[in-house]
C-alpha positions in Angstrom: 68.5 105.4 168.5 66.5 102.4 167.8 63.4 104.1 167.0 65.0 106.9 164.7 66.3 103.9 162.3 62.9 101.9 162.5 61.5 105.4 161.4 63.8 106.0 159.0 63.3 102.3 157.5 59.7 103.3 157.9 60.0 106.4 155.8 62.2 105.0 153.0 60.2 102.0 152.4 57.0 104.5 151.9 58.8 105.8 149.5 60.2 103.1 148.0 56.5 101.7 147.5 54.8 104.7 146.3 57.7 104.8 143.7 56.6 101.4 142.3 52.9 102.2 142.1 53.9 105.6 140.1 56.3 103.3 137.9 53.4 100.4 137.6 50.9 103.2 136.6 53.4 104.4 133.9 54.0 101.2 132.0 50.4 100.8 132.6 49.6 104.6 130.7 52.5 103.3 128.0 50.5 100.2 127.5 47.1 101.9 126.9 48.8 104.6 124.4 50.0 101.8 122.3 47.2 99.8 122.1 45.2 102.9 121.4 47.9 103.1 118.6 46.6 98.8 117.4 50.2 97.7 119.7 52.5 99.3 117.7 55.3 100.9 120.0 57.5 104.0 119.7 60.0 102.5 117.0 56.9 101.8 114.3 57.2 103.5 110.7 55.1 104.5 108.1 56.0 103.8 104.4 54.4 105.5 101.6 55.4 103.9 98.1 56.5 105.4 95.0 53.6 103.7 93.2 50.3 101.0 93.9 51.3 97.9 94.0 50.1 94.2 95.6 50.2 94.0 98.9 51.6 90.1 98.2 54.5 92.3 96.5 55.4 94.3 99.6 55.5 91.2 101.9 58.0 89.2 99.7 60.2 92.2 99.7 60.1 92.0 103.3 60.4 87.9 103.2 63.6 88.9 100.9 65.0 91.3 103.4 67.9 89.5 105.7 68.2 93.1 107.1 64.7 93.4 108.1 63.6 91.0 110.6 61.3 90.3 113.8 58.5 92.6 112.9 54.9 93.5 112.3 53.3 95.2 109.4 50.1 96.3 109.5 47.7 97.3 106.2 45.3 99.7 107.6 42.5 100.3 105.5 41.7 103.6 104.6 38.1 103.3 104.3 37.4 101.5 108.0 40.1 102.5 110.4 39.2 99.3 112.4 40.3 96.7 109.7 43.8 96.2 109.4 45.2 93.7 107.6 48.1 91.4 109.0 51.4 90.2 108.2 54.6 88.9 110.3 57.9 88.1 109.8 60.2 86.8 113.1 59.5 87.2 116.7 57.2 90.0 115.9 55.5 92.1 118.9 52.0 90.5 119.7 49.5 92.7 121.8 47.4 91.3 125.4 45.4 88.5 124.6 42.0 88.0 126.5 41.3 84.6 125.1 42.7 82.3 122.5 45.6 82.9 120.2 47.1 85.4 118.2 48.5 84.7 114.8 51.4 82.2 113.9 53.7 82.1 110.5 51.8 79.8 109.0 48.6 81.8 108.6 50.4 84.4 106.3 51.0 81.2 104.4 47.6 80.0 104.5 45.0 80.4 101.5 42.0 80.9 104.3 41.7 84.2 106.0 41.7 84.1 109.9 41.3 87.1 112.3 41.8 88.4 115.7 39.2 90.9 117.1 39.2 93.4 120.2 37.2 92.3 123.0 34.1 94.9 122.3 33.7 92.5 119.2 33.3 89.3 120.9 29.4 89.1 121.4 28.8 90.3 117.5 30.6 86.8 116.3 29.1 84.4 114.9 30.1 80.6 117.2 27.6 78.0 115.8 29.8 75.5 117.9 33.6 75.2 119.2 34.9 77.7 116.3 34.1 81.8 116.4 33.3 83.5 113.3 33.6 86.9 111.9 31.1 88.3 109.5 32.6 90.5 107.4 31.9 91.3 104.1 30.3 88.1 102.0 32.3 86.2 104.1 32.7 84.0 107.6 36.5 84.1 108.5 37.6 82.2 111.5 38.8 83.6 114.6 41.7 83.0 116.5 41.3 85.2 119.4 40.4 87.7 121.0 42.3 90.4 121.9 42.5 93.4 124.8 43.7 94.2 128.2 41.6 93.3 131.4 42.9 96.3 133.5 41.6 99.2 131.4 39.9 99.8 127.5 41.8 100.7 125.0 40.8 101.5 120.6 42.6 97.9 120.1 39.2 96.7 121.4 37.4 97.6 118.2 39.7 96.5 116.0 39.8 93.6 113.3 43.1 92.0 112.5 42.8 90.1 109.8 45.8 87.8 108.4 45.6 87.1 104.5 46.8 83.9 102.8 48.7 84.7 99.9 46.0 84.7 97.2 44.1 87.4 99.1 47.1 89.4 99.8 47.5 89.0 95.6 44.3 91.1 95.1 44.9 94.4 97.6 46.3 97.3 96.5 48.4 99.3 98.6 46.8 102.7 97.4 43.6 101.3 99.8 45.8 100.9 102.8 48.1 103.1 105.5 51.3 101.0 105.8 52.8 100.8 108.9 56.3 98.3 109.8 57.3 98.1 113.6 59.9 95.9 115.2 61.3 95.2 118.0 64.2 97.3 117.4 64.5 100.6 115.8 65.3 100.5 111.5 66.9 103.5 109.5 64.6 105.1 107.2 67.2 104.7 104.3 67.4 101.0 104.9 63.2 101.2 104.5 63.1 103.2 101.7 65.8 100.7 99.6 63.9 97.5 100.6 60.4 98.8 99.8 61.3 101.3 97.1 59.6 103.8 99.2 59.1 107.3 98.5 59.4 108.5 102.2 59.3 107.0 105.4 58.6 108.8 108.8 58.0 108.1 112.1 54.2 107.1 113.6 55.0 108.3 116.9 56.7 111.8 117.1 59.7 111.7 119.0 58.7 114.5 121.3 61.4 115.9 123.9 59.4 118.7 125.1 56.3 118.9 127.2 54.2 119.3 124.3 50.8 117.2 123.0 51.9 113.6 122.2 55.5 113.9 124.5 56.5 111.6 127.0 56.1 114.6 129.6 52.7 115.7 128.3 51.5 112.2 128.6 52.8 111.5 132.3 53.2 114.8 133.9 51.4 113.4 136.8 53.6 110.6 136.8 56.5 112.8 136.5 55.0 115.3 139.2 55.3 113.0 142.1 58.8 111.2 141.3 59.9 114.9 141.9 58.3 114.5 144.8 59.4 111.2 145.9 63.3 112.4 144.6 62.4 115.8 147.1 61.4 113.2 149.9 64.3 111.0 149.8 67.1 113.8 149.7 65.1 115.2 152.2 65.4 112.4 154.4 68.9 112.9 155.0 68.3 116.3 156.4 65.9 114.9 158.6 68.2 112.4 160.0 70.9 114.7 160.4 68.4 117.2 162.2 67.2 114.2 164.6 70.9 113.2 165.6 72.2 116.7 166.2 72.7 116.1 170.0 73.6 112.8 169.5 76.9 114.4 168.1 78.4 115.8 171.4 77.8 113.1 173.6 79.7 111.3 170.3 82.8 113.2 169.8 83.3 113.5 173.6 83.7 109.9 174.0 85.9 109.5 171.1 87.3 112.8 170.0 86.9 112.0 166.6 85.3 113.8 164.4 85.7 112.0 161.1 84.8 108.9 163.0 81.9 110.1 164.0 80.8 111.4 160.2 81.5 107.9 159.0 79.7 106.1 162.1 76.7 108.8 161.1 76.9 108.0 157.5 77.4 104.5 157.4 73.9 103.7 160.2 72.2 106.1 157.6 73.5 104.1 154.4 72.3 101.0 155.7 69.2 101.6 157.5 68.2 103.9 154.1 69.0 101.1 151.9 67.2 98.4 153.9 64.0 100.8 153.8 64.6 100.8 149.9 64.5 97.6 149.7 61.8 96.7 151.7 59.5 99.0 150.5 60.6 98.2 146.5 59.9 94.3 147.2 56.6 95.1 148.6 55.2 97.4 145.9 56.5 94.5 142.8 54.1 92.1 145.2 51.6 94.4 145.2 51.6 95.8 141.5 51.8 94.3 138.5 55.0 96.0 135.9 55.6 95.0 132.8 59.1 95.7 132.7 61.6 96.6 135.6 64.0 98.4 133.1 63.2 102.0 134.2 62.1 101.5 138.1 65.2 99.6 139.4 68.2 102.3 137.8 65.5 105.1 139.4 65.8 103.7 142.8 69.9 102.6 142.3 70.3 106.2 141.4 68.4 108.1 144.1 70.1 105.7 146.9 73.8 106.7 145.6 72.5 110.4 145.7 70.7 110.7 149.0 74.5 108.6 150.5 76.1 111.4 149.2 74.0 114.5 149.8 73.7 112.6 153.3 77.7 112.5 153.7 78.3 116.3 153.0 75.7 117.1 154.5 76.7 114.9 158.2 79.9 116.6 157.3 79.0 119.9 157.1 76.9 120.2 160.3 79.7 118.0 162.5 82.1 120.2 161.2 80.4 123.4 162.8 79.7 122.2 166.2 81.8 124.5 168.4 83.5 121.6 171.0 87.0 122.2 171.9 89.0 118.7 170.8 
């Protein structure tokens, strides 16, 4: 008895940590894909506008906007895809930083240009002492930091993000950039269109259901492939148990001629010893991998506990059920 529920601790918690490091390596995969996409997530926009117009024109709109709040815009320039130019309002999303800072409020407010750069860009600045510089065009703009993420390389490495003080942002013209908005909650494309006076607005990242190029499925079907596997192994596990404690069931309802007794006694050694495995094995894996967010992994393994309970209840039920002992 005692080494059928260290085994079966043995086995959940196997489980339990290979379902962490599946989870850690998708928020690590959802990480790269949006900085590949310069750290703008899932709920970004992009707004094309009736006519050109100052980009100084478009951030006041936004300053205006009590509806619109807690987001980052980002003037990409059509004619060098790494230059994007800058502009915050809120608590706006800010990507990995490898050293130094990222932009604050008052450097949209500033009359100086300052810039963040990916980390491939870091040996082509220009640090004559304590202050980095960025050469670009005629001029030397300070930089603030630079961004990236340690683990794995990403296109945000290349990239220039540059925040313009109001006089600059008074000589751009929207016709020479891509216009993106992203927050960090999700905006209707009506309420877009009315504060920017925008002809349309549509989504950056295609909201994809099926397993098709750019869907979530397309872009962790190995990911998706061995939670099936993990979901397979866990309801399994109650077959197992209830294979390994067959004979255990006479000598059982002999001695107390009981049979829903014995399902419960069956049922509740399985809930607790599955559980403790669960969480054993779920602590472990958060030690030993880093996730960014726990949203997704802890309902997974609440979910698949309550199932495999269940299955495990019919299916002690079932099997005591059929043994042939005269009561």
């Amino acid at each position: 008895m005692a080494k059928k529920n260290f085994l079966t601790i043995l086995y959940t918690a196997l489980l339990s940590f290979l379902c962490v490091f599946i989870f850690s390596k998708i928020n690590q995969r959802d990480l790269i894909l949006q900085l590949d996409n310069r750290n703008l997530t899932a709920e970004a926009y992009q707004i094309n506008l009736r006519q050109n117009e100052k980009l100084s024109k478009f951030t006041k709109e936004l300053d205006d906007s009590s509806a619109i709040d807690n987001v980052q815009v980002h003037f990409q320039s059509k004619k060098d895809k790494n230059i994007t130019y800058f502009y915050g309002k809120g608590n706006f999303p800010v990507p990995p930083m490898v050293s130094g800072e990222f932009f604050s409020k008052n450097d949209f407010d500033s009359i100086v240009n300052v810039a963040v750069v990916g980390q491939n860009l870091k040996k082509k600045l220009y640090k004559p002492k304590d202050q980095a510089y960025l050469h670009y065009g005629n001029h030397y703009i300070p930089v603030l930091g630079i961004m990236g993420e340690n683990r794995a390389h990403s296109k945000l490495d290349n990239q220039i993000f540059i925040a313009g003080g109001r006089d600059i942002m008074e000589n751009l013209n929207s016709n020479d950039f891509i216009i993106k908005i992203d927050g960090r909650k999700s905006f209707s494309t009506s309420l877009l269109k009315k504060t920017f006076n925008a002809a349309s607005v549509k989504r950056v990242v295609h909201q994809n259901t099926l397993a098709q190029s750019g869907s979530w499925i397309f872009n962790h079907f190995a990911h998706l492939m061995g939670l099936i596997a993990i979901v397979i192994g866990t309801l399994g596990g109650a077959f197992l148990w209830s294979i390994a404690t067959r004979k255990d069931f006479q000598a059982e309802l002999f001695a107390s001629n009981d049979k829903r007794r014995v399902v419960f006694q069956e049922w509740r050694s399985f809930t607790i010893y599955n559980g403790v495995g669960m969480i054993v094995g779920t602590l472990i894996g958060t030690v030993v991998f880093t996730l960014s967010t726990y949203a997704q992994l802890i309902p997974f393994i609440v979910i698949l506990y309550i199932v495999a309970i269940l299955l495990f209840y019919f299916v002690i039920k079932h099997d005591v059920k059929k043994l042939k002992i005269n009561l």
